[in-house]
C-alpha positions, 0 to 999 in steps of 0.5 A: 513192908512199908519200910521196905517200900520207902527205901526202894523208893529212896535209892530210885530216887537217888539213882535218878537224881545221880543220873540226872546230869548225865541227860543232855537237853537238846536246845530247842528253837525254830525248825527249819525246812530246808537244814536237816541240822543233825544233833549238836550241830545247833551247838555248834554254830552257837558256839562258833559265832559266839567265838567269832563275835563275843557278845558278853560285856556288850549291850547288843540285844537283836531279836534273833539269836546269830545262829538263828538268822544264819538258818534262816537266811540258809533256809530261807535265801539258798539252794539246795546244794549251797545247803548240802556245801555249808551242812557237808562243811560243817561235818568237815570241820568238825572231823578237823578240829577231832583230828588237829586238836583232839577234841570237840571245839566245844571243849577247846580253850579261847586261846586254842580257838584263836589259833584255829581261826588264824590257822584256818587259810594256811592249814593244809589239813582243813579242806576247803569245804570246811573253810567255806563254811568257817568264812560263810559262818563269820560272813553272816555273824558280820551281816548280823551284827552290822544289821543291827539296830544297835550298830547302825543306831551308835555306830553309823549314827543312821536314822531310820526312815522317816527322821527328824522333821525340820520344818523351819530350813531355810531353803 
């Protein structure tokens, strides 16, 4: 009887442990309000902005993710039929890219997704919300990144408030 038990066990086990990957864990982050973001579409604008602007290879380190400062600034400094416009834009470009390339810009090659974003003001076939939203996106990912304590730091050569104290100038 216990031999019996331990192999039902043993095939339970392995059953979950060969299912397992199939289980897609949904990114958690910061719930926002006023952007009823339905699922994968976090996914998407972090892939999106990591397209737009790759980070890897660089030392560029912000507090928050681009796509969290794209919510927050959605949620946070917009109304809301600019937000209904930019979430209505993303399902338009996803259906796009469904339609052009056949599958899901997660799954799209770097080379393709260049071809895309060079595509997209001439394209025909990618509706205007959808292009409102690709420029909103690459908007806010440039914002973020000029924002940056890096960039303003290496780049701008800034200085932040209050500076340096030169007590010795002669006046």
């Amino acid at each position: 009887m216990k031999r019996r038990e331990a192999i039902q066990n043993m095939f339970l086990l392995s059953a979950g442990l060969a299912l397992l990957p199939n289980c897609q864990m949904e990114e958690k982050g910061p719930v926002y309000a006023n952007v009823p973001l339905e699922k994968g579409q976090r996914t998407l604008m972090n892939l999106l902005t990591n397209a737009i602007l790759p980070r890897e290879g660089t030392e560029v380190t912000t507090p928050e993710t681009t796509t969290d400062f794209i919510l927050t600034m959605l949620n946070d400094c917009s109304s809301p039929e600019d937000i209904q416009e930019y979430l209505l834009g993303m399902k338009e470009f996803q259906m796009s890219i469904k339609e052009l390339y056949n599958t899901s810009f997660k799954k799209m090659e770097p080379t393709q997704q260049l071809e895309l974003f060079k595509s997209l003001g001439e394209s025909e076939k990618i509706t205007d919300a959808a292009k409102a939203f690709f420029n909103k996106t690459v908007g806010a990912t440039r914002q973020h990144f000029t924002s940056s304590e890096y960039f303003m730091k290496n780049r701008l050569d800034f200085e932040f408030v209050p500076g340096r104290y030169l007590g010795c100038e002669p006046v």
